[in-house]
C-alpha positions in Angstrom: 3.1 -14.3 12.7 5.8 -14.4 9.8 6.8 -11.2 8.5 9.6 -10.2 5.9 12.3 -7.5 5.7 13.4 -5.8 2.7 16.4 -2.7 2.7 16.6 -0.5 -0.3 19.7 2.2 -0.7 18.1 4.2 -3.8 14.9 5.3 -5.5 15.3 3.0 -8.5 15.8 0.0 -5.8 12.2 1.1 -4.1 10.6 1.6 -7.6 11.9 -2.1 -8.7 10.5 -3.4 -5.5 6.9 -1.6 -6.0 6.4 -2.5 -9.6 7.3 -6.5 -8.6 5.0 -6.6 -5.9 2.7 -4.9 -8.1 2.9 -7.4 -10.4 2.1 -10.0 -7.8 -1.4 -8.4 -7.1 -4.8 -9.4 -7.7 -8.2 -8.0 -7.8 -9.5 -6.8 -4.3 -5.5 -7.0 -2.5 -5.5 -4.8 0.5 -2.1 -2.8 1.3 -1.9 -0.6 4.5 1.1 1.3 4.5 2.8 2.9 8.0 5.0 5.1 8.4 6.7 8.5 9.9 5.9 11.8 7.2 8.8 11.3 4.8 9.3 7.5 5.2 8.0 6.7 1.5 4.4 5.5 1.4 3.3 8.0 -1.3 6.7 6.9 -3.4 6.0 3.3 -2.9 3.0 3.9 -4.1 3.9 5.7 -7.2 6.0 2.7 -7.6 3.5 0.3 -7.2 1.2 2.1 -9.8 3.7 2.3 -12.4 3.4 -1.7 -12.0 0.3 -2.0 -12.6 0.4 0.6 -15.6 -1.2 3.8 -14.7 -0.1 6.2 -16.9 -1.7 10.2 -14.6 0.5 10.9 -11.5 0.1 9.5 -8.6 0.6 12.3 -5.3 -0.9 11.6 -1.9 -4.7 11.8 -1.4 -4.2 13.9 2.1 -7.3 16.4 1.3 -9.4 14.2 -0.8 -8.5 11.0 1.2 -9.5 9.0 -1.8 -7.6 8.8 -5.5 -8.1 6.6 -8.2 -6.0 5.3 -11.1 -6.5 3.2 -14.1 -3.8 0.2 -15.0 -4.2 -3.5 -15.4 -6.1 -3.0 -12.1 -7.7 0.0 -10.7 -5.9 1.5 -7.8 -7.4 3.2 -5.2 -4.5 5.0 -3.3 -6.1 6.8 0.4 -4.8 8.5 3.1 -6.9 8.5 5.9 -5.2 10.4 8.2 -7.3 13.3 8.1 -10.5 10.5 9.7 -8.0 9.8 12.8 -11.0 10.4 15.8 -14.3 10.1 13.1 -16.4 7.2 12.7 -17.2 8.4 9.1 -17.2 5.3 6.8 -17.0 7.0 3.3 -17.2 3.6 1.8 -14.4 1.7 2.0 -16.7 -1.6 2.0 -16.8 -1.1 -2.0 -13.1 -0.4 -2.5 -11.9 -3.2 -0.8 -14.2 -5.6 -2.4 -13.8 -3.9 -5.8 -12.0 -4.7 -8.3 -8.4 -3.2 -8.0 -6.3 -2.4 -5.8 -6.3 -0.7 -2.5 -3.4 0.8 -0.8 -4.3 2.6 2.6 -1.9 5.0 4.4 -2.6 5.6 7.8 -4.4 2.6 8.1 -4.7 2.7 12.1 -7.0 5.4 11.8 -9.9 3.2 10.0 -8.8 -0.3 11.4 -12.6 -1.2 12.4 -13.8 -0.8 8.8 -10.5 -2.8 7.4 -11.0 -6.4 6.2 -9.0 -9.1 8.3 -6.3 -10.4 5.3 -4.4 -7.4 4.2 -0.3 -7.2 3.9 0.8 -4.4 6.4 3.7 -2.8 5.5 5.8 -0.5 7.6 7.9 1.9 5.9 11.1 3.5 7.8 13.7 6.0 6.5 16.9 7.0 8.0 18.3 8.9 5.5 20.3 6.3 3.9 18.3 2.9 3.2 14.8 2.4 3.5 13.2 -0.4 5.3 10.3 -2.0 5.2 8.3 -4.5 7.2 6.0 -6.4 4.9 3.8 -8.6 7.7 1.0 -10.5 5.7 -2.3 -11.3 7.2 -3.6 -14.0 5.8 -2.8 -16.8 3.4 -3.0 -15.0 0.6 -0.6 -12.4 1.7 1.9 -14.7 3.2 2.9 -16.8 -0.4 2.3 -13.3 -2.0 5.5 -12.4 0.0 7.5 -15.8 0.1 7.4 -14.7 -3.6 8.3 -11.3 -3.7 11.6 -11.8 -1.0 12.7 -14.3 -2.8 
């Protein structure tokens, strides 16, 4: 499977990197984001969400596990880490299929109820740069990132 590296050194490099990517989205594009507590998932996501033109701020979902936003598409940001060891399906069925946009943190902990074609991305931080690991599953995903590493 192809997947695609991308390095940024500063804050205003990740936000130009979320809002092009969020640019590239569609209605119903899956995002699961990985990554150590610090790594950038929530600021990626703030990032992506200025993209796509939601104007309330975005913060992690930790206790409520589901947020949503208003833009050119909705975007429904979770964080399901609090579900790691529950079988509890609290609908993701209707976000995924929805509308907007759906951008999962912690992702491995609902994997059975995720659709197939999704772009994973891996976030690391080591204090200097910022990497991420964009591996897309599925057609869809894998021109949506020949586009935006170009």
């Amino acid at each position: 499977m192809t997947h695609f590296k991308k390095t940024m050194h500063t804050i205003e490099e990740t936000n130009m990197f979320g809002q092009r990517l969020a640019g590239l989205l569609q209605p119903g594009d899956l995002i699961t984001m990985e990554g150590d507590l610090g790594a950038g998932k929530t600021t990626l996501t703030k990032a992506i969400g200025a993209g796509l033109g939601v104007t309330r701020t975005i913060n992690s979902p930790t206790f409520t596990i589901i947020k949503e936003y208003e833009g050119r598409l909705p975007l429904y940001h979770m964080d399901v880490y609090r579900l790691e060891n529950s079988d509890e399906d609290i609908g993701f069925e209707e976000y995924f299929s929805g509308e907007g946009v759906t951008i999962v943190e912690w992702a491995q902990f609902i994997d059975d109820y995720l659709p197939k074609d999704r772009l994973e991305l891996t976030l690391k931080h080591d204090g200097e740069a910022r990497t991420i690991t964009l591996q897309p599953v599925g057609e869809r995903y894998e021109k949506l990132c020949k586009e935006l590493t170009k």
